[in-house]
C-alpha positions as CSV (number, residue, x, y, z in Angstrom):
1,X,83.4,76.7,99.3
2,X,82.8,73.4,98.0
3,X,79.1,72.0,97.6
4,X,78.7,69.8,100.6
5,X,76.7,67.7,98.4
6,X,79.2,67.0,95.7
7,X,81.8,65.8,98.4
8,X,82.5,62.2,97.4
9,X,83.0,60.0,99.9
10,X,84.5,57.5,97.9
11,X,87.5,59.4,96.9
12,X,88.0,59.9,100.3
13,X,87.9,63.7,100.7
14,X,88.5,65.6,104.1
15,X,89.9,68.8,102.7
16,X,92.3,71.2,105.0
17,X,91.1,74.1,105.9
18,X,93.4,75.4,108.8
19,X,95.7,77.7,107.9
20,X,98.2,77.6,110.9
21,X,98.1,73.8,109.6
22,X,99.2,74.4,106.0
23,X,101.3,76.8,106.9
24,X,103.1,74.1,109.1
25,X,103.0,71.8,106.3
26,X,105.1,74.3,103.8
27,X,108.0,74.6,106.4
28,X,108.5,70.8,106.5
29,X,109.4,71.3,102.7
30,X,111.1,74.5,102.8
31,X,110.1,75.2,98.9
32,X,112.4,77.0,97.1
33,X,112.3,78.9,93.8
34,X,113.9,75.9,91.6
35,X,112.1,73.6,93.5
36,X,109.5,71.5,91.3
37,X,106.6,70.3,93.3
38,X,103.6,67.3,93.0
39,X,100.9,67.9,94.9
40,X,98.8,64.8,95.5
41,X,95.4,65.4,95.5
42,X,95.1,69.6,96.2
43,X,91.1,69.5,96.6
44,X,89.9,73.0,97.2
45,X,93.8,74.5,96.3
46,X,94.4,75.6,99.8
47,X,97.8,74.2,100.1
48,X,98.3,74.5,96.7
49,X,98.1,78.5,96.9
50,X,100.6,78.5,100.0
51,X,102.9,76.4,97.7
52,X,102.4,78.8,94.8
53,X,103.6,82.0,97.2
54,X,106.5,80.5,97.9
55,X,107.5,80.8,93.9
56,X,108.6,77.5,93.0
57,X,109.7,76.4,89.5
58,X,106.7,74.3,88.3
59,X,103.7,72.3,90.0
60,X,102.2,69.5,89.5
61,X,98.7,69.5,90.8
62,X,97.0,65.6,90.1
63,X,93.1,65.6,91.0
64,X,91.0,62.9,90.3
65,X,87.8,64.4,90.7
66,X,86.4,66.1,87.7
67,X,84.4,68.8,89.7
68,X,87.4,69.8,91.9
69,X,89.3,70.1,88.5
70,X,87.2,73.3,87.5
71,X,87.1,74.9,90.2
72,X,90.9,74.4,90.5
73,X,91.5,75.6,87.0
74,X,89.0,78.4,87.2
75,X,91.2,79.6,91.1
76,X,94.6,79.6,88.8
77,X,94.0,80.2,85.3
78,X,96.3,82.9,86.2
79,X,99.1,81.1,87.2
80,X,101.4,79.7,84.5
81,X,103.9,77.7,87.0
82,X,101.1,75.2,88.0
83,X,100.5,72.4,86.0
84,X,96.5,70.8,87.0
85,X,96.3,67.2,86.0
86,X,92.6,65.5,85.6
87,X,93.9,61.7,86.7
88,X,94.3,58.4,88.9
89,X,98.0,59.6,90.9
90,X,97.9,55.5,90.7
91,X,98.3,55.6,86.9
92,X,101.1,58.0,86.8
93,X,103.4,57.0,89.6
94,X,105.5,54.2,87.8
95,X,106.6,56.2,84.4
96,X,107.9,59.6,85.8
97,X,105.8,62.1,84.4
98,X,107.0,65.0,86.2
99,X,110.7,64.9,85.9
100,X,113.7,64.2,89.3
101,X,114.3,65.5,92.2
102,X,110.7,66.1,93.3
103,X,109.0,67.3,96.3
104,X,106.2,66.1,96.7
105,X,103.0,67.1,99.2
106,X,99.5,65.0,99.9
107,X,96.9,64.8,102.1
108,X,96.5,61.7,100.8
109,X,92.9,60.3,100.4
110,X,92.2,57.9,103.4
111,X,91.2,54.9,100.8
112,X,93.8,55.0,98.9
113,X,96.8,56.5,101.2
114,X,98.5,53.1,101.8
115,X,98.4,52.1,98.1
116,X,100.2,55.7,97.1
117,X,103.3,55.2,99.2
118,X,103.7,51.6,98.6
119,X,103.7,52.7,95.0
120,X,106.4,54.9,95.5
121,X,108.4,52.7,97.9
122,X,108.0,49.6,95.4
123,X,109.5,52.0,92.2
124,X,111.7,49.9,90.5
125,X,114.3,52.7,90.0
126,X,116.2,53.7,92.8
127,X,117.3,56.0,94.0
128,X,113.7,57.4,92.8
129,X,112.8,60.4,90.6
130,X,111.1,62.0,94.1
131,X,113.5,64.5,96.5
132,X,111.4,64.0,99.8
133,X,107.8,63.3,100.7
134,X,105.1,65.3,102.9
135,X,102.2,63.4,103.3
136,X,98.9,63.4,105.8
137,X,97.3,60.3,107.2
138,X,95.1,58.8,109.0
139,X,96.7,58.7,113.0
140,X,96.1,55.0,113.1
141,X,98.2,54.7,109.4
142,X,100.9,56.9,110.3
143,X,101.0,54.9,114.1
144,X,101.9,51.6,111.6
145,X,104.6,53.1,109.4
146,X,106.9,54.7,112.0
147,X,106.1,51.3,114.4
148,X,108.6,49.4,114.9
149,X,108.8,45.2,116.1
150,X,107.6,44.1,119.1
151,X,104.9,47.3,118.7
152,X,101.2,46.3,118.3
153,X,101.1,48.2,115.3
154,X,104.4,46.9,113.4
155,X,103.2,45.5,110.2
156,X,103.8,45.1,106.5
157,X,103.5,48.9,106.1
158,X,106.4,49.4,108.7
159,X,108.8,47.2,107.0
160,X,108.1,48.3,103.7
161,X,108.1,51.9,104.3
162,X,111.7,51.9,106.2
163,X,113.0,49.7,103.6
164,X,114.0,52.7,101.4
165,X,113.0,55.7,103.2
166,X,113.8,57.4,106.4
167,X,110.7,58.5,108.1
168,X,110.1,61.6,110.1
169,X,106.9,62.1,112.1
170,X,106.4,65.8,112.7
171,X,102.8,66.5,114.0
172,X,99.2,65.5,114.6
173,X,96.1,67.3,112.8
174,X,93.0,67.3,115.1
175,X,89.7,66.2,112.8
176,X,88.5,69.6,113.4
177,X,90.9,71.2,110.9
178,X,88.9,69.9,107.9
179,X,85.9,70.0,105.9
180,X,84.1,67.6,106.5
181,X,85.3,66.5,109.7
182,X,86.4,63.4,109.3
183,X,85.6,60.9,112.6
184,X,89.7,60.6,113.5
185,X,93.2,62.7,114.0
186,X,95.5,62.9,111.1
187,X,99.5,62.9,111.0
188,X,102.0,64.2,109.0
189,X,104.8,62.6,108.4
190,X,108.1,62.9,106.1
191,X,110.0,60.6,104.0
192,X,113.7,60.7,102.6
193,X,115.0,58.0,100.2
194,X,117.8,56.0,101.3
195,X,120.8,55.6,99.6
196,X,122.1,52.0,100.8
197,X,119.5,49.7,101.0
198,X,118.9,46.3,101.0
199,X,119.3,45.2,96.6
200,X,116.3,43.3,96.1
201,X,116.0,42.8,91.6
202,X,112.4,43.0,92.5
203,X,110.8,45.4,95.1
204,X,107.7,43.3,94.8
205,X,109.4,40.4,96.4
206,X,109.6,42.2,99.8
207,X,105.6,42.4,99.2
208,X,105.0,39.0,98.9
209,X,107.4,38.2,101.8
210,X,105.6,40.6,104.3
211,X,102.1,39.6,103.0
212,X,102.1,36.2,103.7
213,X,104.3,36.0,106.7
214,X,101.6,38.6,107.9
215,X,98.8,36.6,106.8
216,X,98.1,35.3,110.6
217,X,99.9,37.8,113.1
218,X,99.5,37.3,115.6
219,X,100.5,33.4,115.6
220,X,103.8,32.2,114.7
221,X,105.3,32.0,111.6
222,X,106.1,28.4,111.4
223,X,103.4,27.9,109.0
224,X,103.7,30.7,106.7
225,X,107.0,30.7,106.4
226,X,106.9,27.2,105.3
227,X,104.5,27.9,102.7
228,X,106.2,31.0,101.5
229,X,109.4,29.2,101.0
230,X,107.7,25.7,99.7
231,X,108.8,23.7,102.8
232,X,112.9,24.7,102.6
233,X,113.2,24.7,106.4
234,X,116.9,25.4,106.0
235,X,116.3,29.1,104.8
236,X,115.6,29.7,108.4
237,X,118.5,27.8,109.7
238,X,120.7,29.6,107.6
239,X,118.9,33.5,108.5
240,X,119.6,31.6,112.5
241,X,115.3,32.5,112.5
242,X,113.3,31.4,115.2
243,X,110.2,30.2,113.7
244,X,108.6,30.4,116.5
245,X,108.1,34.1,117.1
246,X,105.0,36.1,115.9
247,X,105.8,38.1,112.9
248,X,105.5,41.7,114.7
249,X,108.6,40.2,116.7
250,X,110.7,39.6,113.8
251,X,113.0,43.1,113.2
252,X,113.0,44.9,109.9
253,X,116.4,43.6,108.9
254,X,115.5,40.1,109.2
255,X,112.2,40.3,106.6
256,X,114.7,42.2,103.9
257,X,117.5,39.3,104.5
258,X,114.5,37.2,104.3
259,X,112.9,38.4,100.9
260,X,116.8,38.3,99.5
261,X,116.7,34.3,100.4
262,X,113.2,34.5,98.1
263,X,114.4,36.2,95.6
264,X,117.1,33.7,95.0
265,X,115.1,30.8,95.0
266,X,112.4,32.4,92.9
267,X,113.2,35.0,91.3
């Protein structure tokens, strides 16, 4: 097991220790022997070893923290399919480094979670070099990307995350299925890329749309969508948007037609 004291809580690590779990978590992917796999963040290799059973082609296995990297290398330096990466998942995420049609697994570390699958919504290639995504995360973050308007929790995570990908939620992890227990419940979710979406030139413009009209949510968006668009007041005329409604009242829909109208203007 790994030293209790060399757990770093900055990284974020709760690491998986419940088999029933993992084995739950390997169905949702249904791993096959040409499948080629990213794991996210494997910690102690538990999930990594179920995924190795299942004989897939290759995997990817990125760990930021040095320590977990020897152990992992020492656990499967008999395994030639696995592929044990010593970085930042943030560094690597833009410039494929691990080839198309990827499958990729994470319990994502809870600092950082948000950041990893804006990253991969905000590619600028699309469709991406990713097959489908199983992920773990916190209850509360999971509760924000399937949420959808007029729910307490729709936000800028909801809009971007449906943007491009179909999202599945599948099942709740109690805090009692890792080491160390972290204070709340987990959730795994599954993500699909979409095909048709809205054509934004520049993903990012859907962030800067969502982070500002955000900004104060629960007022309405007069104000920041005045600011956003430099005062135009006819951009809402023409998307027929009341500017009186609280952002988490606005649909999906309308913030992608919105961050087309931005685009436009500013590129």
């Amino acid at each position: 097991m790994y030293q209790k004291n060399k757990i770093k809580k900055s990284l974020g690590q709760n690491f998986l220790i419940d088999n029933n779990v993992i084995n739950k978590i390997i169905k949702i992917g249904n791993v096959s022997k040409s499948q080629k796999i990213l794991e996210i963040g494997p910690g102690l290799g538990a999930l990594t070893n179920k995924i190795l059973e299942m004989n897939p082609a290759v995997i990817f296995a990125v760990e930021k923290d040095k320590n977990l990297i020897e152990s992992l290398n020492d656990k499967f330096k008999n395994f030639s399919k696995i592929k044990i990466i010593n970085n930042d998942i943030l560094n690597l995420l833009e410039n494929n480094h691990f080839g198309n049609n990827i499958t990729v697994f994470g319990n994502l570390p809870y600092n950082i979670s948000t950041k990893i699958i804006s990253s991969l919504i905000l590619l600028k290639k699309w469709p991406p070099w990713y097959k489908n995504l199983i992920f773990m995360f916190q209850k509360e973050v999971a509760d924000r990307i399937i949420a959808k308007d007029n729910d307490k929790n729709f936000g800028r995570l909801s809009v971007l995350c449906n943007w491009r990908l179909d999202v599945k939620k599948h099942f709740n992890v109690s805090k009692n299925c890792f080491f160390p227990k972290p204070k709340i419940d987990s959730t795994i979710l599954s993500f699909e890329p979409k095909k048709n979406v809205f054509e934004l030139n520049n993903p990012k413009n859907l962030e800067i749309v969502t982070r500002i009209l955000f900004s104060n949510r629960r007022k309405m968006i007069n104000k920041s969508f005045l600011k956003l668009f430099k005062g135009n007041i006819y951009v809402a005329d023409d998307l027929k948007l009341n500017l009186k409604k609280r952002p988490e009242e606005i649909s999906s829909e309308m913030f992608y037609k919105i961050a087309v109208k931005y685009e436009k203007l500013f590129g």
